[in-house]
VOBA-1610 file (N, C-alpha, C; in pm, whole numbers, padded with zeros to 5 digits, always signed):
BEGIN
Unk-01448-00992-00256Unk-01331-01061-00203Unk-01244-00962-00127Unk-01169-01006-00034Unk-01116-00933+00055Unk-01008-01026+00098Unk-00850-00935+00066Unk-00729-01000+00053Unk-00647-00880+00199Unk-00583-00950+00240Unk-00555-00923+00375Unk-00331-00892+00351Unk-00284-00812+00383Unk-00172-00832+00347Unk-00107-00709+00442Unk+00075-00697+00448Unk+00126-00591+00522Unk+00242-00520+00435Unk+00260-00401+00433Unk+00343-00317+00363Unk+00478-00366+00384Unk+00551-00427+00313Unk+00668-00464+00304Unk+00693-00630+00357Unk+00796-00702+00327Unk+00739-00844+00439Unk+00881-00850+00495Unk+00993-00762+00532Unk+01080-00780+00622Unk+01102-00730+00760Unk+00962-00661+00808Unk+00972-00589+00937Unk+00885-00682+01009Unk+00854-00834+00977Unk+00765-00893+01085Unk+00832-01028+01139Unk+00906-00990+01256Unk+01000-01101+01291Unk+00866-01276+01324Unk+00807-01243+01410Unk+00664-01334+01385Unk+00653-01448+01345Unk+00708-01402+01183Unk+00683-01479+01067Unk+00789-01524+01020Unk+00842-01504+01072Unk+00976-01615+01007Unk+01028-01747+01070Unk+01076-01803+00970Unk+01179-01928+01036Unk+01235-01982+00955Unk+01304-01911+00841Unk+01394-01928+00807Unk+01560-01801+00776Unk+01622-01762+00712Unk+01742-01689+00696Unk+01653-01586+00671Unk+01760-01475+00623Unk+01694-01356+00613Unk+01664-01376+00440Unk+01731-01418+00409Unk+01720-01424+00273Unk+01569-01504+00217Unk+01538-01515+00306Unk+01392-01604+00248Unk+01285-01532+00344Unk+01292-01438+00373Unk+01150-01366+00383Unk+01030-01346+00321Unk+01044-01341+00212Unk+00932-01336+00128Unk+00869-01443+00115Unk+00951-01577+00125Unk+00908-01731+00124Unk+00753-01741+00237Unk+00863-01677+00376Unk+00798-01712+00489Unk+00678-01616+00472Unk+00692-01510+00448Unk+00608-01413+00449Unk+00442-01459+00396Unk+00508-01497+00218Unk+00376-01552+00131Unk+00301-01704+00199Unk+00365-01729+00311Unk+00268-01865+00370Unk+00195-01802+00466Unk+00192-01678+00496Unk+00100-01658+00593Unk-00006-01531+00556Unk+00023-01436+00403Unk-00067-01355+00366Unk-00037-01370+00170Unk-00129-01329+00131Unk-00179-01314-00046Unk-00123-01248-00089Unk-00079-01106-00041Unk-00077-00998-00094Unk+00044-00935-00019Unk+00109-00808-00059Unk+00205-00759-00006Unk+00260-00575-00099Unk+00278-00515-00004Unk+00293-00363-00113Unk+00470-00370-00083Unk+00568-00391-00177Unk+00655-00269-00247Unk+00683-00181-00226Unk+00720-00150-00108Unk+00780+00033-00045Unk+00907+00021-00111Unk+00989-00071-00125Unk+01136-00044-00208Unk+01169+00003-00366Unk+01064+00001-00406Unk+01053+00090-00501Unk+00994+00187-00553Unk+00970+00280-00404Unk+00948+00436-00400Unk+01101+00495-00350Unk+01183+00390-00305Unk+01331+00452-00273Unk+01388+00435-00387Unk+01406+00316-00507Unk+01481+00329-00605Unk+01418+00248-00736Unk+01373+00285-00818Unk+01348+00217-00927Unk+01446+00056-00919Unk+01351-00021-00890Unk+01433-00173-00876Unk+01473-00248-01024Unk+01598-00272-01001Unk+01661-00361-01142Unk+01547-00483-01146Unk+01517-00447-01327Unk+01444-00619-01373Unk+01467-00714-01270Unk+01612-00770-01254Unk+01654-00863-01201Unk+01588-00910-01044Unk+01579-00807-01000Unk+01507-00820-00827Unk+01348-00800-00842Unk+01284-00739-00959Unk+01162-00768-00976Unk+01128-00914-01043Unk+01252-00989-01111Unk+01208-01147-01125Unk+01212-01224-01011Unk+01327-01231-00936Unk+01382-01268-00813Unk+01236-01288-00715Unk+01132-01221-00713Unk+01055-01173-00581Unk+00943-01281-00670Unk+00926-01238-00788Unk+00790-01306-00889Unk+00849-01457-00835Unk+00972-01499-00863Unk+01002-01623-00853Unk+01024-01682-00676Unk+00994-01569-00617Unk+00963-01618-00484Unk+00882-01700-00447Unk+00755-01628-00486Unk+00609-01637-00427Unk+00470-01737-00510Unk+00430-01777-00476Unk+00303-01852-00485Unk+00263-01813-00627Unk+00223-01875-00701Unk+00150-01831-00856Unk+00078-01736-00807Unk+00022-01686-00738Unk-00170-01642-00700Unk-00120-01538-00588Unk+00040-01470-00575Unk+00085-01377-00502Unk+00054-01285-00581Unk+00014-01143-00485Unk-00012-00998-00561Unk+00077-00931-00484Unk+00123-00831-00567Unk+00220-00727-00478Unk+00137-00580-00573Unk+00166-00513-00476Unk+00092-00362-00463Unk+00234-00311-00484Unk+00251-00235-00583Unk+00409-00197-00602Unk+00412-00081-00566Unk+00465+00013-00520Unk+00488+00191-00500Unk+00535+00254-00591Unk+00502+00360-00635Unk+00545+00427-00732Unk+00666+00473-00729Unk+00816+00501-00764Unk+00900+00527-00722Unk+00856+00693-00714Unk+00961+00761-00568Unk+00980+00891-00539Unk+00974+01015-00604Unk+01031+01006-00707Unk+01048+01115-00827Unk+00928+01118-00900Unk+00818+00997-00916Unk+00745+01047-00985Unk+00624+01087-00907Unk+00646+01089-00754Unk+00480+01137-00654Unk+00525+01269-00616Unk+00659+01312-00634Unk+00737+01484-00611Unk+00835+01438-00469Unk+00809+01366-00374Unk+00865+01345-00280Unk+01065+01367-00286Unk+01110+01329-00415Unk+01237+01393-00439Unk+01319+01454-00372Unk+01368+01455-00312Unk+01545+01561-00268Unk+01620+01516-00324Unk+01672+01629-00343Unk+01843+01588-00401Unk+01817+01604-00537Unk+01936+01520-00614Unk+01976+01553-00760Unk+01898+01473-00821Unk+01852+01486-00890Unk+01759+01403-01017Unk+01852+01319-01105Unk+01865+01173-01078Unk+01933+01108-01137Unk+01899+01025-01259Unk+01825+01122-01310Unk+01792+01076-01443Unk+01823+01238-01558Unk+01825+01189-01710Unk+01858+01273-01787Unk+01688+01360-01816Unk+01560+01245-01829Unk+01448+01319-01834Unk+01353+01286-01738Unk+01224+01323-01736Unk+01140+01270-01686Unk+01061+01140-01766Unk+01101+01163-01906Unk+01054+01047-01996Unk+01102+00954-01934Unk+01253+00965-01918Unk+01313+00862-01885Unk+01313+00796-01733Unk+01254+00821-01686Unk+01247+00812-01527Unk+01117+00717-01554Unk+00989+00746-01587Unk+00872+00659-01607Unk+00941+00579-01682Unk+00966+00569-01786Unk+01059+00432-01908Unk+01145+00330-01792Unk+01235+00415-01725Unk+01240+00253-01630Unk+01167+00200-01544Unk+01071+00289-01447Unk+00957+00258-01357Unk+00885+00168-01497Unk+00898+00230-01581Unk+00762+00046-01661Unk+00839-00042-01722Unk+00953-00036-01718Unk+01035-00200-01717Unk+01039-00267-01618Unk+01062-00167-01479Unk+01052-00250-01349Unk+00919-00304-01307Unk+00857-00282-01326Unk+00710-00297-01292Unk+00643-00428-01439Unk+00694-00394-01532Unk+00631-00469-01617Unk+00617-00621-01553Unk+00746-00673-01549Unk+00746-00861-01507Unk+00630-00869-01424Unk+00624-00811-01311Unk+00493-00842-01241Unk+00314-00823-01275Unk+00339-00748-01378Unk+00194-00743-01472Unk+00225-00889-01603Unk+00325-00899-01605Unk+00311-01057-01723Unk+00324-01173-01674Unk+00335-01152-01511Unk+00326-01288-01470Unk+00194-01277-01401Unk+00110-01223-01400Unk+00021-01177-01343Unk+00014-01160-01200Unk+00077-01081-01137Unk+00149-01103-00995Unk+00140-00917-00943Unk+00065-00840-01023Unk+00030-00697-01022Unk-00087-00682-01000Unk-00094-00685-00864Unk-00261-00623-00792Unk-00256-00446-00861Unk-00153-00435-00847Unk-00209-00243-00867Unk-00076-00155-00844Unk+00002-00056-00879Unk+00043+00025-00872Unk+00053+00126-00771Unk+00094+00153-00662Unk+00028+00280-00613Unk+00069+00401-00577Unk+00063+00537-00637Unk+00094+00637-00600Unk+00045+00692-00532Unk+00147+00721-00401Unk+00129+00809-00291Unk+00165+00917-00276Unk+00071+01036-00297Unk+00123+01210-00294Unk+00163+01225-00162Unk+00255+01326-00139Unk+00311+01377-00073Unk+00191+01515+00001Unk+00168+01527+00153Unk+00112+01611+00283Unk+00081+01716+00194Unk+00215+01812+00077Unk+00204+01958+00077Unk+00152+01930-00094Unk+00078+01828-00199Unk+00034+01770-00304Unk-00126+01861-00286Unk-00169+01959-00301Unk-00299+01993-00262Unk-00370+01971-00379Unk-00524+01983-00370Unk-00594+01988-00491Unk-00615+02135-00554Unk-00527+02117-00629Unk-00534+02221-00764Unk-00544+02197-00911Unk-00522+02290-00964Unk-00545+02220-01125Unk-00431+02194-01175Unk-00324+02230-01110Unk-00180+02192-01174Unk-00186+02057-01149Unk-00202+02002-01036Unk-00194+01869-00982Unk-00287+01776-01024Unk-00397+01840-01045Unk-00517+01762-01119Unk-00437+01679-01254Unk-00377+01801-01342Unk-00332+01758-01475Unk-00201+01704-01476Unk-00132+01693-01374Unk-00020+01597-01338Unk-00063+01451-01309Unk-00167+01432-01224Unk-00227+01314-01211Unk-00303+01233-01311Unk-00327+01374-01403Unk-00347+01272-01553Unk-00221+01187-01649Unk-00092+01316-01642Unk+00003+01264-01691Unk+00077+01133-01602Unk+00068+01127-01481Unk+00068+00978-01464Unk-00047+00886-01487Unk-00150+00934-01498Unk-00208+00782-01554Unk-00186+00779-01697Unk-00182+00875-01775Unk-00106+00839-01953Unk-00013+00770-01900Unk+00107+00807-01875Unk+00256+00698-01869Unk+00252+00616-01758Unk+00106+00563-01722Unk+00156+00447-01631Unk-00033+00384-01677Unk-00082+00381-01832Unk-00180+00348-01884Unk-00204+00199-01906Unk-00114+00144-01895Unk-00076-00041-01886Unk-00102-00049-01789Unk-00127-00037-01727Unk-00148-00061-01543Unk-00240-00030-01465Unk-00288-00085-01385Unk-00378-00052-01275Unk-00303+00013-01168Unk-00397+00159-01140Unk-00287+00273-01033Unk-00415+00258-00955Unk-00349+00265-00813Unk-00473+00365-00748Unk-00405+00488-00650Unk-00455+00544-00649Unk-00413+00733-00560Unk-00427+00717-00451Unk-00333+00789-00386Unk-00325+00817-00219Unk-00319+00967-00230Unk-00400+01048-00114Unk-00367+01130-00082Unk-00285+01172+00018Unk-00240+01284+00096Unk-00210+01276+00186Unk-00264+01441+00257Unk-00364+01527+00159Unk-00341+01635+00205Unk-00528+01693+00232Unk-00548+01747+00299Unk-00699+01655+00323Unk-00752+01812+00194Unk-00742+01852+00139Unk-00809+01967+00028Unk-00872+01857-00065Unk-00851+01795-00096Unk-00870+01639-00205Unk-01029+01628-00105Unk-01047+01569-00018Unk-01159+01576+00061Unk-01261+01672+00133Unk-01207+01806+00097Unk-01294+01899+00138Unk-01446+01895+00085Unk-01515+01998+00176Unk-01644+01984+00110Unk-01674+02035-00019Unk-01551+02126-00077Unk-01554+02187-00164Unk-01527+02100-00297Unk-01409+02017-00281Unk-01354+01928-00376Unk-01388+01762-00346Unk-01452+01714-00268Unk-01455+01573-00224Unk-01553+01518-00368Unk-01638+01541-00419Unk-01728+01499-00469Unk-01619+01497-00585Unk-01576+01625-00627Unk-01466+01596-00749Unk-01389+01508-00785Unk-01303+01514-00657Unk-01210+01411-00653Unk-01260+01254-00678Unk-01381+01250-00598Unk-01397+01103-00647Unk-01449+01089-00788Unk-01465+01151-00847Unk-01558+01193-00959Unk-01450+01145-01034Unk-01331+01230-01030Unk-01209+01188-01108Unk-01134+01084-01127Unk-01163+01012-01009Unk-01079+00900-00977Unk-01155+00804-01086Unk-01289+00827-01087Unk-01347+00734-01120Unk-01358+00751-01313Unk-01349+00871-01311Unk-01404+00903-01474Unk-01253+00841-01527Unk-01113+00862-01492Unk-01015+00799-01542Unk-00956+00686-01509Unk-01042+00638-01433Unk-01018+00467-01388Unk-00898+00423-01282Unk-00913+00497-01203Unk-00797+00493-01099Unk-00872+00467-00939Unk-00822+00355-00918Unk-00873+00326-00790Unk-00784+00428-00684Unk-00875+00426-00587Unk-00890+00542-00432Unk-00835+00404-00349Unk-00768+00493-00300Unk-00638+00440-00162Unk-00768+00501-00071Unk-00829+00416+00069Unk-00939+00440+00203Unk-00806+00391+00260Unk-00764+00543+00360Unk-00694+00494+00434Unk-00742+00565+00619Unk-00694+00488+00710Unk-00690+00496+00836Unk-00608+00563+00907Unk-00606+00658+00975Unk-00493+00706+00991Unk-00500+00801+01100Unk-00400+00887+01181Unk-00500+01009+01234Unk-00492+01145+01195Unk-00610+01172+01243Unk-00686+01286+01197Unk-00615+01450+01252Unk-00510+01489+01188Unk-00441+01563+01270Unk-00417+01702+01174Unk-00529+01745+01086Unk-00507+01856+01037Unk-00505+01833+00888Unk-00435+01925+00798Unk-00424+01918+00652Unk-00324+01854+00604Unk-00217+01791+00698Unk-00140+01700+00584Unk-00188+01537+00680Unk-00330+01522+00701Unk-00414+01402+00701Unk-00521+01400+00615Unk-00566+01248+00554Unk-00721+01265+00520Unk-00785+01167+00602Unk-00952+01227+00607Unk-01063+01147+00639Unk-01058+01011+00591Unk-01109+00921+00654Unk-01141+00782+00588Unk-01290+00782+00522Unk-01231+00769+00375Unk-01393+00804+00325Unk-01378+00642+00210Unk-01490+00600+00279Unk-01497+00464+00238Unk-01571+00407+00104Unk-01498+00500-00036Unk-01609+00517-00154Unk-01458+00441-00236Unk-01537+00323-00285Unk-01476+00276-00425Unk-01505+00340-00547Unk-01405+00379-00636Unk-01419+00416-00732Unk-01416+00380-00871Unk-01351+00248-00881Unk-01349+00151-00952Unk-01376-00009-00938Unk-01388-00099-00964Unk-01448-00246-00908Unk-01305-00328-00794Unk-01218-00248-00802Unk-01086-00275-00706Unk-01087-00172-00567Unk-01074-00149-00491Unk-00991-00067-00387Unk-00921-00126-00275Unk-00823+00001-00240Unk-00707-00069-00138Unk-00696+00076-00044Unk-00747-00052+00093Unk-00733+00024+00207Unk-00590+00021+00300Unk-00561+00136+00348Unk-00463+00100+00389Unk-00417+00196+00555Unk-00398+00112+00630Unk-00399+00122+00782Unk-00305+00168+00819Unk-00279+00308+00825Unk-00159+00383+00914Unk-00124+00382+01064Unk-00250+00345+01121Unk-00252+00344+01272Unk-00333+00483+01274Unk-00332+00494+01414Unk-00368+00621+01528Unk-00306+00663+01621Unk-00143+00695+01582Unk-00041+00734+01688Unk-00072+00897+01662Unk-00149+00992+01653Unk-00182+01146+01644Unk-00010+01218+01680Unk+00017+01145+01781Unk+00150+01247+01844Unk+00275+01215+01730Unk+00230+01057+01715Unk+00368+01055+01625Unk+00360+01119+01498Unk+00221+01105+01411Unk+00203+01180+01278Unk+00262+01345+01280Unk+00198+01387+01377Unk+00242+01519+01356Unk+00372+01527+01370Unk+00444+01466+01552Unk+00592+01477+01540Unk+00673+01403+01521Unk+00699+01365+01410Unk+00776+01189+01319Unk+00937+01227+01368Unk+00998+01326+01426Unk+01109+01269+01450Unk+01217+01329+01359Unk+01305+01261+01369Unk+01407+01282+01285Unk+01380+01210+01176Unk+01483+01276+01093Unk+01495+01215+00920Unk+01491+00981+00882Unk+01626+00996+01031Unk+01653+00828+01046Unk+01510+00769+01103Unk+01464+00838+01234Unk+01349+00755+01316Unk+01228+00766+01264Unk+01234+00856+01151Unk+01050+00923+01192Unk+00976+00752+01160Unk+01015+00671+01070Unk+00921+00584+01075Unk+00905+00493+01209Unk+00943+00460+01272Unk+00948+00413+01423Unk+00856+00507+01517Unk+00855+00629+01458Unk+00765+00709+01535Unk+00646+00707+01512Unk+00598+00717+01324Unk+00491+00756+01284Unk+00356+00631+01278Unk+00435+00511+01245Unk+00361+00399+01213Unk+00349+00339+01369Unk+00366+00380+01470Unk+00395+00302+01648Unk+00246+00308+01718Unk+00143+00193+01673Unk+00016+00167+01673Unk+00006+00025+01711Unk-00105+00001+01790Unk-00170-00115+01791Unk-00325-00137+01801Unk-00366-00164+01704Unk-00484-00112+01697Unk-00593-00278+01814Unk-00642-00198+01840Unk-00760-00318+01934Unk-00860-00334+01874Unk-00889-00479+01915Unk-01038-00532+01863Unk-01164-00444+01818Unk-01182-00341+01936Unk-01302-00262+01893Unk-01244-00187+01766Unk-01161-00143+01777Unk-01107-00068+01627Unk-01113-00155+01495Unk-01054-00283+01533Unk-01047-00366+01414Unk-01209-00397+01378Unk-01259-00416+01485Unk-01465-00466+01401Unk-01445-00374+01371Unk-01511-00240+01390Unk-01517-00123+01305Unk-01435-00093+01150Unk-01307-00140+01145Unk-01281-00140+01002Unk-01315-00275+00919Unk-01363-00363+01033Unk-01417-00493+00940Unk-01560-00435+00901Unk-01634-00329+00959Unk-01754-00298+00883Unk-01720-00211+00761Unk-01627-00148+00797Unk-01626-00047+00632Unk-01550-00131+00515Unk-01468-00257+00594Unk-01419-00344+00443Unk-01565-00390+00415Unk-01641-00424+00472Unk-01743-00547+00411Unk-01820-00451+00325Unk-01828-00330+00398Unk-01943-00206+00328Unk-01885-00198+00152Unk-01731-00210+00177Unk-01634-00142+00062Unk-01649-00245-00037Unk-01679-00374+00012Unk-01681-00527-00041Unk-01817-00513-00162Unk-01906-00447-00074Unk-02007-00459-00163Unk-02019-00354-00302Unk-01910-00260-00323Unk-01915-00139-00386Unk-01819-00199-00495Unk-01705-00280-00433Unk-01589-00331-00565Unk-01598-00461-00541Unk-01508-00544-00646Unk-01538-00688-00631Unk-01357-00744-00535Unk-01287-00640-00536Unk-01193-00676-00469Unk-01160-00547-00363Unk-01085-00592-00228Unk-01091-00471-00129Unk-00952-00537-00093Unk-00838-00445-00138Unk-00679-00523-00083Unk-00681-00384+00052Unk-00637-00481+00166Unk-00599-00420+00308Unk-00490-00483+00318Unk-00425-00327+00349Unk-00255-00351+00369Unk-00242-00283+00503Unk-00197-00344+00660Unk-00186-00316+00739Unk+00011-00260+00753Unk-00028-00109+00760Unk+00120-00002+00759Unk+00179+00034+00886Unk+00078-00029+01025Unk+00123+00002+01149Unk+00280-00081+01189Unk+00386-00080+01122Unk+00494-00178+01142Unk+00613-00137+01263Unk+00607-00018+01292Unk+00694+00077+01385Unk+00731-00050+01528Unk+00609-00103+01573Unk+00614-00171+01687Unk+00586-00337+01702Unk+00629-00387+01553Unk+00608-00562+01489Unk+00447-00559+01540Unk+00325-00453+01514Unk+00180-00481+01509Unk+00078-00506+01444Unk+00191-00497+01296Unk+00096-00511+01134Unk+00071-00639+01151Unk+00129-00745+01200Unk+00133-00909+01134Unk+00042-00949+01230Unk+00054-00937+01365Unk-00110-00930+01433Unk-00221-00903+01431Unk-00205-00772+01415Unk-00323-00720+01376Unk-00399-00739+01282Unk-00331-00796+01157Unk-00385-00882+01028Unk-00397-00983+01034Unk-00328-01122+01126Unk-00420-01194+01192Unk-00531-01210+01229Unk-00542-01120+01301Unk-00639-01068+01416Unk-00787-01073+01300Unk-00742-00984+01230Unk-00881-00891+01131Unk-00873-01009+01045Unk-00779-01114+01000Unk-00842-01229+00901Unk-00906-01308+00995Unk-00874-01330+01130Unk-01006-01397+01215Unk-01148-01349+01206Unk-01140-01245+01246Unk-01257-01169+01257Unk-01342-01143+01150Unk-01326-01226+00982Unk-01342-01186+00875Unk-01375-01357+00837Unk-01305-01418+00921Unk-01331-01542+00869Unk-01300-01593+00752Unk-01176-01551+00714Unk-01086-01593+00569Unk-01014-01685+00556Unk-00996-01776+00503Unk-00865-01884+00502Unk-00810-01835+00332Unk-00707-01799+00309Unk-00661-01788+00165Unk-00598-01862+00151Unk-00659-01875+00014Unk-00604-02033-00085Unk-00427-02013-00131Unk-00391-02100-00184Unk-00261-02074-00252Unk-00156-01988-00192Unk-00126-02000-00059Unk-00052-02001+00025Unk+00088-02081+00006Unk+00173-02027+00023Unk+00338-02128-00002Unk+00320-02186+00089Unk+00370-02322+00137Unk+00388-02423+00248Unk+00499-02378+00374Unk+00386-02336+00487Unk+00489-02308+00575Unk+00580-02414+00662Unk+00678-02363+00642Unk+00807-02446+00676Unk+00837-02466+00793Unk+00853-02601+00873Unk+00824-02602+00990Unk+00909-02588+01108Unk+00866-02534+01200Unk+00924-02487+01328Unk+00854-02521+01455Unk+00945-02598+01537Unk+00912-02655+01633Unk+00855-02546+01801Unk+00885-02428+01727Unk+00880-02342+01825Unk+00732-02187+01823Unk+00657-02253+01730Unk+00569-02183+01627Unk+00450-02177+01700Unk+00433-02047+01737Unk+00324-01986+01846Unk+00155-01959+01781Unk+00165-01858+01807Unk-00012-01855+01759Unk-00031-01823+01579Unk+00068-01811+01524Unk+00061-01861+01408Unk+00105-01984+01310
//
């Protein structure tokens, strides 16, 4: 199975037609699935993790992000008393969506300068102990994880502690990129589509723009068959393949995932009822 979805659901004007306040409404009538970047900026109150459950479709998955502090990404003051305590609210916030069953997966994303070492090895264990209720899967970002030296390891690991591998797309611009290496490691994986802006990865900009810079992609048809062969390849390795299209810089995620659920030939079930608009284009 192969679930089609875009990182966040308020950057795709597209799709809306109603207030701002009902994005997620509009959002869940036109994809299954959806990742949670707002809580890698702040551990989200219970309250806005019921709020979102009570948005969406029984049969909605959200891909949640790990909050900041616990992938190292951090600046600034540590606004917590421990690190105990920092995971203790990341699994209250996160819990509602594993009891309503509305938790595709967890996902921690390391940070470019995260290399493969053994310190990091045994850090990545201590998040899967305190995040052992849950389905995680790993992102890298630093390509040593994929070397020829460590690639075989790494997947080795992923797999001996039950943590699904983030296949992501992206470009290829040195050591704080990885290869797209299209190996499931558990009966789940989630691919996920950065684009191929090379100029913007390397030069993201300032602190405010870099995302406008980094994610500013549109990927074309010949690109999209080509990742429709490595989902189907990936299809046959796990029984689920979540694709989360991250190119959002230039409103090209919600097309382009269009685009690739055409080309895939998907209709997903249990869709919220889209609400009608007299002015409603190719979607």
């Amino acid at each position: 199975m192969i679930q089609i979805g875009l990182t966040g659901w308020g950057d795709h004007p597209d799709l809306y037609v109603s207030s701002a306040r009902e994005r997620l409404q509009d959002y869940s009538a036109h994809f299954p699935v959806v990742e949670l970047d707002a809580a890698f900026y702040a551990i989200q109150p219970i309250k806005n993790s019921l709020k979102w459950i009570k948005e969406t479709p029984d049969n909605f998955q959200f891909v949640v992000k790990t909050y900041q502090g616990i992938t190292g990404h951090l600046r600034g003051d540590f606004p917590f008393d421990s690190i105990e305590e920092m995971f203790e609210l990341y699994r209250q916030s996160v819990m509602p969506f594993k009891n309503s069953g509305k938790l595709s997966m967890i996902l921690a994303q390391f940070p470019p300068w995260f290399q493969c070492t053994k310190e990091n090895v045994q850090y990545i264990r201590k998040v899967r102990e305190e995040l052992k209720d849950f389905e995680v899967v790993i992102e890298f970002r630093h390509q040593s994880w994929y070397s020829s030296e460590y690639k075989d390891s790494t997947l080795h690991f992923l797999k001996e502690n039950g943590l699904h591998h983030s296949v992501c797309d992206e470009p290829q611009a040195g050591d704080g990129s990885i290869p797209l290496v299209p190996i499931a490691t558990t009966n789940k994986v989630l691919v996920r589509l950065h684009g191929r802006n090379t100029y913007g990865w390397v030069n993201p900009g300032n602190n405010v723009k870099w995302r406008e810079v980094r994610y500013l992609y549109d990927y074309n048809k010949e690109e999209l068959s080509s990742i429709k062969g490595i989902c189907e390849y990936l299809e046959k390795q796990a029984k689920e393949v979540v694709v989360l299209f991250n190119n959002n810089s230039g409103g090209h995620a919600a097309s382009n995932a269009k685009t690739f659920q055409s080309m895939l030939g998907i209709d997903f079930e249990g869709l919220a009822p889209k609400q009608l608009d007299f002015f409603e284009g190719d979607f």
